[in-house]
C-alpha positions, 0 to 999 in steps of 0.5 A: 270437337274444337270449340270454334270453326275454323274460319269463325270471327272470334276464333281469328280475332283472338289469333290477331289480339295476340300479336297486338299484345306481343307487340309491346314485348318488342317494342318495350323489351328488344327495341326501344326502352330496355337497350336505352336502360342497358345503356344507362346502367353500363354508361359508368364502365367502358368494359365490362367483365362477364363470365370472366370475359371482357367486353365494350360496354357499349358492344355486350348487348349486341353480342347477346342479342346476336348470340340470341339470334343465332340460337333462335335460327337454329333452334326454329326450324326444330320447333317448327317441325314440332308445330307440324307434327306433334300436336301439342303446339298450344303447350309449347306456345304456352311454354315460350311464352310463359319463358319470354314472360318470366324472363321480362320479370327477372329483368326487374333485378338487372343493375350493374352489379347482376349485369350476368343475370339480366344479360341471361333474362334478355337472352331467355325473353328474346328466345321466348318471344320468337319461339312462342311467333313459331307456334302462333303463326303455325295456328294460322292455317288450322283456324283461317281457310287459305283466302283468309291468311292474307287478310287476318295475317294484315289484321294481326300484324296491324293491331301490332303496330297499333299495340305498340304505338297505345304503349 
């Protein structure tokens, strides 16, 4: 027997928190502090040799960036298909989220000389931040009636911004 009802107040307030402490993931991580960082550390070098390929410096962030993006268009389609029909959903969630989480913290050790290492974590926390989205939005419908996606949907997306601007 689930521990909430669908529909119970706890049960969506909980569903839209997550997105409020997601937010700071984005806003910290993927689009504000960290592409700033990378740009100081690399500002010294015009190119940059990784994996014995040679990339602008100013350039390499947006190729792993997209290579992240194109691996997360082809893989969440699979993952969404694993929310639907296996079950286990709140294991997978837990796993990319605890991926996206450790990747942030080997983040710490990013300078010029591990620039591999540290293009490597943010690829893994930007795989691991969107595919942990796939499993929670998968729960909506299992915790919310129909009438109540659009309400706790705005709810979750608003304590997001909110989230984001409390950073």
């Amino acid at each position: 027997m689930p521990l909430h009802k669908k529909g119970d107040k706890r049960l969506l307030r909980a569903w839209a928190s997550y997105d409020w402490a997601n937010s700071v993931y984005f806003l910290v991580i993927s689009s504000a502090i960290f592409p700033l960082y990378y740009g100081y550390i690399c500002a010294d070098e015009t190119y940059l040799v990784v994996f014995g390929m040679s990339f602008k410096n100013t350039a390499l962030i947006s190729y792993v960036t997209a290579l992240a993006f194109m691996f997360i268009a082809i893989w969440s389609p699979i993952l969404s298909g694993i929310a639907d029909y296996m079950g286990n959903k709140k294991r997978f969630m837990q796993f990319y989220c605890y991926l996206g989480s450790a990747a942030c913290v080997g983040l710490y050790w990013f300078d010029i000389d591990n620039l591999h290492w540290g293009l490597l974590f943010y690829f893994l926390a930007l795989v691991g931040a969107w595919s942990s989205l796939v499993f929670y939005n998968s729960y909506l419908p299992d915790i919310a009636y129909p009438e109540q996606h659009n309400k706790i949907s705005a709810r979750g997306f608003a304590l997001g911004y909110i989230g984001s601007v409390l950073l």
